[in-house]
C-alpha positions as CSV (number, residue, x, y, z in Angstrom):
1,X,-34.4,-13.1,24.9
2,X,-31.8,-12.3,22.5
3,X,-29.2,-14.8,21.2
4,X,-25.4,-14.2,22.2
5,X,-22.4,-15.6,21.2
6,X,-21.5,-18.4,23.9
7,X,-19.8,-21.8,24.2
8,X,-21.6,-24.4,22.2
9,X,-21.9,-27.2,23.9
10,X,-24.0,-29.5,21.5
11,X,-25.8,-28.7,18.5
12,X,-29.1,-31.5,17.0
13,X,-30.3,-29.9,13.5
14,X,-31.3,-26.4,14.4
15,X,-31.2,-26.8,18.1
16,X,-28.4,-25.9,20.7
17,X,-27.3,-26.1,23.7
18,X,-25.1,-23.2,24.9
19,X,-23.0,-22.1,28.3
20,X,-22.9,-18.8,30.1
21,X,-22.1,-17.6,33.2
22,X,-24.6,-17.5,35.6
23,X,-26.6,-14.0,36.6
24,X,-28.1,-15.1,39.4
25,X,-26.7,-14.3,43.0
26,X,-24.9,-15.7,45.2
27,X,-23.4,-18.4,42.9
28,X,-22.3,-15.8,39.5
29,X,-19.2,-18.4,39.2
30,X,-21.2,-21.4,38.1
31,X,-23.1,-22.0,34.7
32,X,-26.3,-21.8,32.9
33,X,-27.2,-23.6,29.7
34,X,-29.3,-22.4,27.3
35,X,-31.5,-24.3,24.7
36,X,-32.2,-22.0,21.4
37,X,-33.3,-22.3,17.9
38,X,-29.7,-21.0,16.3
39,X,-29.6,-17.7,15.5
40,X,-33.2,-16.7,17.2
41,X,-33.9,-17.6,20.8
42,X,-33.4,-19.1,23.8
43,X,-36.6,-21.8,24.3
44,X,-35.9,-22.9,27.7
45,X,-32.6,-22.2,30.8
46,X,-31.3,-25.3,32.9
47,X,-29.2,-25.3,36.0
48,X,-27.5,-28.2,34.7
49,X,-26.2,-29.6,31.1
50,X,-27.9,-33.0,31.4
51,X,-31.0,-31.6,32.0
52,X,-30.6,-29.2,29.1
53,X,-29.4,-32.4,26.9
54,X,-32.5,-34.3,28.2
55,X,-34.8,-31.4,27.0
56,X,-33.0,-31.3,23.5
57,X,-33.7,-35.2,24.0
58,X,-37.3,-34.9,24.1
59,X,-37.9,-32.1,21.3
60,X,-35.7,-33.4,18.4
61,X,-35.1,-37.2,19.5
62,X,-31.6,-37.9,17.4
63,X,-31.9,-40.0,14.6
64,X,-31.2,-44.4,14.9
């Protein structure tokens, strides 16, 4: 899946999380968020942003 430009929402070293607009019917007016390695793909799609920020959580833990 190709990168596009969309709405960073929170970026850990070369990880991302990003917004777009749904594609899925019936509910086009709500968001997706992506995870992707910046500037090459998207690793994983979550209905929700925590669950995208839990996932970003678990691959690159952020540093303490």
């Amino acid at each position: 899946m190709a990168v596009t430009q969309n709405n960073v929402l929170l970026e850990r070293g070369l990880l991302r999380v990003t917004a777009r607009p749904c594609e899925e019917l019936p509910y086009p007016e709500q968001l997706t968020y992506d995870v992707e390695i910046v500037g090459q793909e998207v690793l994983q799609s979550f209905p929700t942003f925590d669950e995208a920020c839990q996932f970003v959580d678990m691959v690159a833990p952020a540093d303490e």
